[in-house]
N, C-alpha and C positions, 0 to 999 in steps of 0.2 A: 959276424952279422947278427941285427938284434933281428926276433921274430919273437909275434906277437900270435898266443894259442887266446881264441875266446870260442864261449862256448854257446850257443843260442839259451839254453834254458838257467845260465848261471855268469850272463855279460859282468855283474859284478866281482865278479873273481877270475878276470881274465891275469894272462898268467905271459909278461914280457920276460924272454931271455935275452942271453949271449953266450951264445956253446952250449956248456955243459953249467952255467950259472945262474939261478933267478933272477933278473933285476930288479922288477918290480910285481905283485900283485896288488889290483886297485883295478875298479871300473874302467870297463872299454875304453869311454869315451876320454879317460882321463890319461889313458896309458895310449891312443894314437896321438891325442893332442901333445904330450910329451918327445913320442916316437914318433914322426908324420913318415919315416922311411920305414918303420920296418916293416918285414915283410909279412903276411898277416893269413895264419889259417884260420879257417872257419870252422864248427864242427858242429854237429845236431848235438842235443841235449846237457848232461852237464859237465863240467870238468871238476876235479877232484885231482884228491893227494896220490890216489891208487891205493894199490889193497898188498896187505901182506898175509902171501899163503904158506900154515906155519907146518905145510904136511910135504916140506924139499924133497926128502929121504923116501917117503911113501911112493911121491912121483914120480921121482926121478930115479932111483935106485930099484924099488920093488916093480915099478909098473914098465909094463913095456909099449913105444908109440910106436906104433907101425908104418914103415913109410909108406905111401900111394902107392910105389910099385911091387907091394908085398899083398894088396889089398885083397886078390885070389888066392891067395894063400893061408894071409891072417884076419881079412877084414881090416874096417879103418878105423875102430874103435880102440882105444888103451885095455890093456887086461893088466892082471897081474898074475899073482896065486904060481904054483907049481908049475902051468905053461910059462910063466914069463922067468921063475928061475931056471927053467931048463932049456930055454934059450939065450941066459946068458953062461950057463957052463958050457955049453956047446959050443959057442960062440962068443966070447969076451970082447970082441970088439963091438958087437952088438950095445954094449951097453952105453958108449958113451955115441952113438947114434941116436940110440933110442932116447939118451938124457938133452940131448940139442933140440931134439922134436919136441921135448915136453918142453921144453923153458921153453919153444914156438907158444905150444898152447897155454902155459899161463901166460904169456905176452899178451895176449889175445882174448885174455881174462880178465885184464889189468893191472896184472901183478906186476909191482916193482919192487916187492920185496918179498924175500922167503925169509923161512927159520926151518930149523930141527939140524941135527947133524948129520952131515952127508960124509960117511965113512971111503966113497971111492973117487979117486982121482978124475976120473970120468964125467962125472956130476959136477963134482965141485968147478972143475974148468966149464963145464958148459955155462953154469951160472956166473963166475967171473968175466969169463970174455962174451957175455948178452950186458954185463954190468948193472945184474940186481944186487939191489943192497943185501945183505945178510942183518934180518933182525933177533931179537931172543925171542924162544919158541914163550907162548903164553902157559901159565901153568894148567888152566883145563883150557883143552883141544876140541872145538866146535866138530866135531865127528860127523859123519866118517872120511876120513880123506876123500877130497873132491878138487878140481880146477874152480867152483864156484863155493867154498864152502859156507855151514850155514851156523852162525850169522856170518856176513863179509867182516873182515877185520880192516877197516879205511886205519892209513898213516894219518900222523898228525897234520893241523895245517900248514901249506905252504906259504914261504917267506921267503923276502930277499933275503939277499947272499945265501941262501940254501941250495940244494941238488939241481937242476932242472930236472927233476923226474917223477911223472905226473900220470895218470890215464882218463879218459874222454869215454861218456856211457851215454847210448843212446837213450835217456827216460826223462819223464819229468822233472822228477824229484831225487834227493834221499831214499826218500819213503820208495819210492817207485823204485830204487836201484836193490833194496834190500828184496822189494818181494819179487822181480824179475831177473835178479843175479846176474853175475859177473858177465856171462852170456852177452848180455848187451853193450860189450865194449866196441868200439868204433875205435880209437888210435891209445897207443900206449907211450910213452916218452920215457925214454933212458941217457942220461947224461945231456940231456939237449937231443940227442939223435930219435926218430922218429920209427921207432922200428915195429912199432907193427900197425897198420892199417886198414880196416875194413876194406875190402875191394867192393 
């Protein structure tokens, strides 16, 4: 089924698929009069390639996400440091819990793709079965590990026959997305599939 993403602050780069494949990016107007069926989200601000966050290992390995029903216990913030490895000696299954919660939260950030080496089985599946891309880490690391780090690092541009894998930021601009960061993501798209959504 085709389905048409446009975005209010950036209709010129609305972005038709099918599945998990681009078929076209080109102006709104150009891409329903082509497609008059498909099916058509709308989104505030701009759409873009997504972001690739190059600190996998940092997040998903060293940090620990907490689920909501741990939140009396741990709070619902990410830690790391000496708590978060002594909850995963204690508990080894904790870890690839903790690593499914974080690829939540960079979904949620925009990410559709990571880098750095992810040395445990745990991680690395979380990341395959959400199906972000794995990119090459850059050689200096916009520090310090972060879900929004600084500067954002956007994917190249989208094209037919490419990925359909894209994310949707609620701002004006570029400009506006760099100085109010990843934060402001509204939908995230992986393979065609919609998986994560501002509520």
């Amino acid at each position: 089924m085709l389905t048409l993403h446009t975005a209010e602050h950036s209709p010129e780069t609305a972005v038709l698929i099918d599945g998990a494949t681009i078929v076209a990016v080109a102006p709104y107007e150009e891409l329903t009069a082509a497609a008059p069926d498909a099916r058509v989200r709308r989104w505030p601000g701009i759409l873009t390639p997504g972001l690739l966050n190059p600190y996998a290992p940092e997040l998903l390995e060293s940090t620990y996400h907490p689920d909501p029903r741990e939140a009396a216990e741990l709070g619902t913030e990410p830690f790391g440091g000496e708590r978060a490895r002594e909850l995963f000696r204690t508990d080894p299954t904790r870890l690839g819990a903790s690593a499914r919660r974080g690829v939540q939260r960079m979904l949620a950030h925009g990410t559709v793709a990571v880098a750095g080496q992810l040395n445990t089985r745990a991680a690395a599946d979380a990341v395959r079965r959400a199906g972000l891309a794995v990119g090459q880490r850059p050689p200096r690391l916009p520090g310090p590990p972060s879900l929004s780090p600084t500067p954002l690092i956007l994917l190249p541009p989208l094209k037919p026959g490419g990925a359909a894998r894209f994310a949707v930021f609620d701002v004006a601009d570029r400009t506006a997305l760099v100085k109010e960061g990843a934060a402001t993501c509204v939908a995230t798209v992986l393979a065609g599939r919609l998986l994560y959504r501002r509520r």
